[in-house]
N, C-alpha and C positions, 0 to 999 in steps of 0.2 A: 236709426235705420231699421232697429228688428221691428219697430210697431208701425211699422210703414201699410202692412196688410190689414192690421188691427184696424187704424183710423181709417184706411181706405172703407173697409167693409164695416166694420158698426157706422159709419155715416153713411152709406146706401140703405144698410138695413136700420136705421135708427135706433141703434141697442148702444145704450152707454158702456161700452166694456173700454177699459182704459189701459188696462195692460197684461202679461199674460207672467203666469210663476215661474220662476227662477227652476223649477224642475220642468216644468211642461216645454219651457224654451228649450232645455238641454235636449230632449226627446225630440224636437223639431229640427236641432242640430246635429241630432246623431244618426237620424232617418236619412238613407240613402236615396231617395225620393226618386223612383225610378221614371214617375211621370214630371218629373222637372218642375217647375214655377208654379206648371197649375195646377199639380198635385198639392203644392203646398198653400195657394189660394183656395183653394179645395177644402182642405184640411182646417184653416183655421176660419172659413166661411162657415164649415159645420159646427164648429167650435162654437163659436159666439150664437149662430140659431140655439144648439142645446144648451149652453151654458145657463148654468142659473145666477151667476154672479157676474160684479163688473170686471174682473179678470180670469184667462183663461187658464185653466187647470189640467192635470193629466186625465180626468175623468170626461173632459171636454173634448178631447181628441180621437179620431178615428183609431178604433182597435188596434188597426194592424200599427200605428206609428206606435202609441203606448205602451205597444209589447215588445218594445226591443231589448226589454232588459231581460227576456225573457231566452232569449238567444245567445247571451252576455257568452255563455258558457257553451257553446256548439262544440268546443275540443274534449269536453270532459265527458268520458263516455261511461264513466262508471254507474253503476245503479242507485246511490246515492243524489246524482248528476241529476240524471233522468228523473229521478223521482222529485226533485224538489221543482225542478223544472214545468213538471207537470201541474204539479200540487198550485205554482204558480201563476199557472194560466187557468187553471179550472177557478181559482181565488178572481182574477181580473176580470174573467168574462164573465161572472157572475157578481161583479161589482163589491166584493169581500163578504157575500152573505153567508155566512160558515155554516149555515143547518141545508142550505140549499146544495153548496160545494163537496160539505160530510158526504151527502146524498148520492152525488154523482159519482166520488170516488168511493163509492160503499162502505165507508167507515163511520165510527162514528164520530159526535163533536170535539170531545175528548181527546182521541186523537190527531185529527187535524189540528185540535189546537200545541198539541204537545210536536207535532211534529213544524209546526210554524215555527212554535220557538227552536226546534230544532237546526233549522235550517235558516235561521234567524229574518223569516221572511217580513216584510213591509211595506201596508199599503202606499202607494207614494200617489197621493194628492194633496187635494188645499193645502 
């Protein structure tokens, strides 16, 4: 039942993608998907256009579903919280490129990378 979209859509669009990761599906399950069905035909249409592989990945998915773990922690308001929160999203939306992310949050590599381990952060794809 869950690759019901997959084969509907890679055989319109003729892209062999065959199934989607065991992390990417989680993120598709845990999305409140506030446009219903065709948010989620939506989603995994753009999926398989960008993907570069035959199954679909977290990197394959629209921003906004990807980043819900980025929210995981909405009740924690400490600065700690916040900061790793951030650190986490300026990492995704910049696809984990650390000299470009250092950049944005005006530190340097060194530190973003000390504070990764910090906050024990992890890219989740392939």
């Amino acid at each position: 039942m869950e690759n019901w979209f997959i084969k509907k859509i890679s055989t319109r669009l003729s892209k062999p993608v065959k199934d989607i990761s065991k992390i990417a599906f989680e993120f598709l399950v845990n999305y409140e998907w506030p446009g219903n069905v065709r948010e989620l035909e939506n989603a995994i249409e753009r999926a398989l256009v960008i993907g570069k592989h035959n199954i679909i990945n977290v990197d394959d998915l629209p921003f906004r579903v990807a980043s819900i773990q980025i929210d995981a922690d909405v009740d924690k308001k400490s600065l700690s919280a916040m900061e790793k929160k951030h650190i986490l999203k300026i990492l995704n939306e910049n696809k984990w490129n650390i000299s470009r992310a250092a950049n944005i949050l005006e530190i340097d590599r060194v530190t973003l990378y000390n504070k990764i381990s910090k906050y024990n952060l992890h890219r989740i794809s392939k």
